[in-house]
N, C-alpha and C positions, 0 to 999 in steps of 0.2 A: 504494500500500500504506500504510496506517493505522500511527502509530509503534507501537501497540499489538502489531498484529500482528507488526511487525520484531521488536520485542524477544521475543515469543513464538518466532519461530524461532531469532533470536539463543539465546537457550537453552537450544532444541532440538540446536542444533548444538554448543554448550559440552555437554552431555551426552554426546552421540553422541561427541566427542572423549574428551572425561574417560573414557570406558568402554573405547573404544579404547586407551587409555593405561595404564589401572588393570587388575590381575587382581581380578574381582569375584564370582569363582566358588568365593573360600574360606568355608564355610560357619557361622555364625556356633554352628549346636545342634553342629557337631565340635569348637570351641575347647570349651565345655561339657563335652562326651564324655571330651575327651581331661585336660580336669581332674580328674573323676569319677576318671580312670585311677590320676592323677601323685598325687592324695588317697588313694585304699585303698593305690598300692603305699607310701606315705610310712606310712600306718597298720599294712601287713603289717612294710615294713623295721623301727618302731618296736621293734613287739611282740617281733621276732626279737630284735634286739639286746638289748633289756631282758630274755629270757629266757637270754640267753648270760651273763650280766653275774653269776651266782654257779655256773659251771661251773670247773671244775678247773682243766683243760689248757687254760690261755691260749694257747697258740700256735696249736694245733691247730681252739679253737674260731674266732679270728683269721679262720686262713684258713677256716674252711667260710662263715663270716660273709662274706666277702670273695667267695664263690663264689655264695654267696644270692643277694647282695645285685648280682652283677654281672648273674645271671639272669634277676633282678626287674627291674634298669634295661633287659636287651635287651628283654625282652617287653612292658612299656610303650612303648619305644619303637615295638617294632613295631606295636602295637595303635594308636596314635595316628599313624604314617603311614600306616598303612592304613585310620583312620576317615576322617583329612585328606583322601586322596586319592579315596576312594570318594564322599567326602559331596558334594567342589568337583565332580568330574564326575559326580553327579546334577544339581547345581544347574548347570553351564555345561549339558548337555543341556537340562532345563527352560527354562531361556531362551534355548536353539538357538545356543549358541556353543561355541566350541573351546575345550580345556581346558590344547593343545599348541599355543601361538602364540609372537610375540617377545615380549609382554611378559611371558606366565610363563615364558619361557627366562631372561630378562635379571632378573627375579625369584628364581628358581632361581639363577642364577651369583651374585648379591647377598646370598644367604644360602649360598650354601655354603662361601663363604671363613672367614665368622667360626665357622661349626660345625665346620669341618674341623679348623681351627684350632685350638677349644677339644675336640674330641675326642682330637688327635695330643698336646697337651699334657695332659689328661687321661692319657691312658694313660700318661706318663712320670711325674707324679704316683704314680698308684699301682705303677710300679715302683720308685718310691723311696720308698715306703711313706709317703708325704704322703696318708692317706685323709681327714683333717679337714677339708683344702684342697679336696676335688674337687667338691662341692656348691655352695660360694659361686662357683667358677670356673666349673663349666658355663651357670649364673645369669647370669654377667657378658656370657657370650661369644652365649649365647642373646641377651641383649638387646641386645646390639652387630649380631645376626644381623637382629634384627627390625627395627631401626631403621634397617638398611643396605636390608632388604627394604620397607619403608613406603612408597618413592618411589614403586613398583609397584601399593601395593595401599592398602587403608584408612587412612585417618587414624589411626583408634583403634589402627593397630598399632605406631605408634612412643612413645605412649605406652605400650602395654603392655611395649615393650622399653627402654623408660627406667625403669618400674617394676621390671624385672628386674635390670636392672643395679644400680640402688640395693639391690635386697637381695641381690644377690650379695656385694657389697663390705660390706655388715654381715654376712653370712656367714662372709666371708675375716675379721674382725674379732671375729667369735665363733665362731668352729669348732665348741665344742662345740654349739651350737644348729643345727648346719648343714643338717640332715636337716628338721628344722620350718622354717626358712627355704625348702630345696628344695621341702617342699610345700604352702607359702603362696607362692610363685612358678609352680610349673609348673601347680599345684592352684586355686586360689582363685581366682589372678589370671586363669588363664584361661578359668574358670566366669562370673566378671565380667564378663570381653571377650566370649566368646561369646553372655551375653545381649543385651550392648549390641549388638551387630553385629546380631544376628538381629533385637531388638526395632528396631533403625535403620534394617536394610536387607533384611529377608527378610518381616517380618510385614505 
């Protein structure tokens, strides 16, 4: 056998490993999708809040604001694990793999500690009426989540969760900017990563 060719399956085998190892079935046009999402609801929350800002009843508008604004973050969520999950099992079916293996279980376990984490303290945030603080703190724990999940999956995702962190903590350090910080993180930054991914590794 010719070195030429050694190193050509040499390669072949460091691929077929690295794929084995990597979940590669997250789809780069969902990170996109799911910005598109975290952008209009950062645009609807704005507009809300700035419309509440010369009503009467402080309290009262407080809480409906608070009730908005928690419906808007459940239905973006949802909308964005349900694009995440629809889009990765098109693309694992397209390239005839599994979507439910170990290494998106051990993926999965890897991010769900720091989300769980920033969710449970989240919620005690705003029962103690800390709402300036919840924006930069979700930011934080979000890229702690991405950066715990990296080992599993692309490159590009531990930098996206290092960028998150950095503005979460400028977040926690400007509060009152915290909602434009949330959607140049959840928004932009993931509109960026999802090009790059898909122009890297889908086109």
């Amino acid at each position: 056998m010719e070195q030429k060719d050694l190193f050509k399956e040499l390669g072949q085998i460091r691929s077929l490993m690295e794929k084995s190892s990597k979940f590669v079935s997250i789809s780069g046009l969902s990170g996109v999708l799911i910005g598109f999402y975290a952008l209009l609801g950062t645009l609807l929350g704005y507009y809300i809040s700035t419309s509440h800002e010369t009503s009467m009843n402080r309290l009262r508008d407080n809480l409906t604001l608070l009730n908005i604004f928690l419906i808007l973050a459940i239905v973006i969520l949802v909308l964005s694990l349900l694009t995440g999950w629809l889009m990765a099992r098109r693309k694992a079916k397209k390239s005839r793999q599994s979507i439910w293996n170990i290494t998106s279980k051990s993926l999965l376990f890897a991010v769900s500690i720091p989300l769980v984490t920033g969710g449970v303290l989240a919620l005690i945030l705003l029962s103690q009426g800390y709402y300036h603080l919840i924006a930069g703190m979700l930011l934080v724990f979000y890229g702690l989540a991405l950066t715990a999940g990296s080992i599993y999956t692309f490159s590009e995702v531990r930098w996206l969760g290092i960028l998150e962190i950095c503005l979460g903590v400028l977040a926690l350090c400007l509060p009152d900017h915290g909602l434009m910080l949330w959607g140049l993180g959840f928004g932009v930054l993931h509109i960026i990563y999802g090009f790059i991914v898909y122009k890297k590794y889908e086109s």
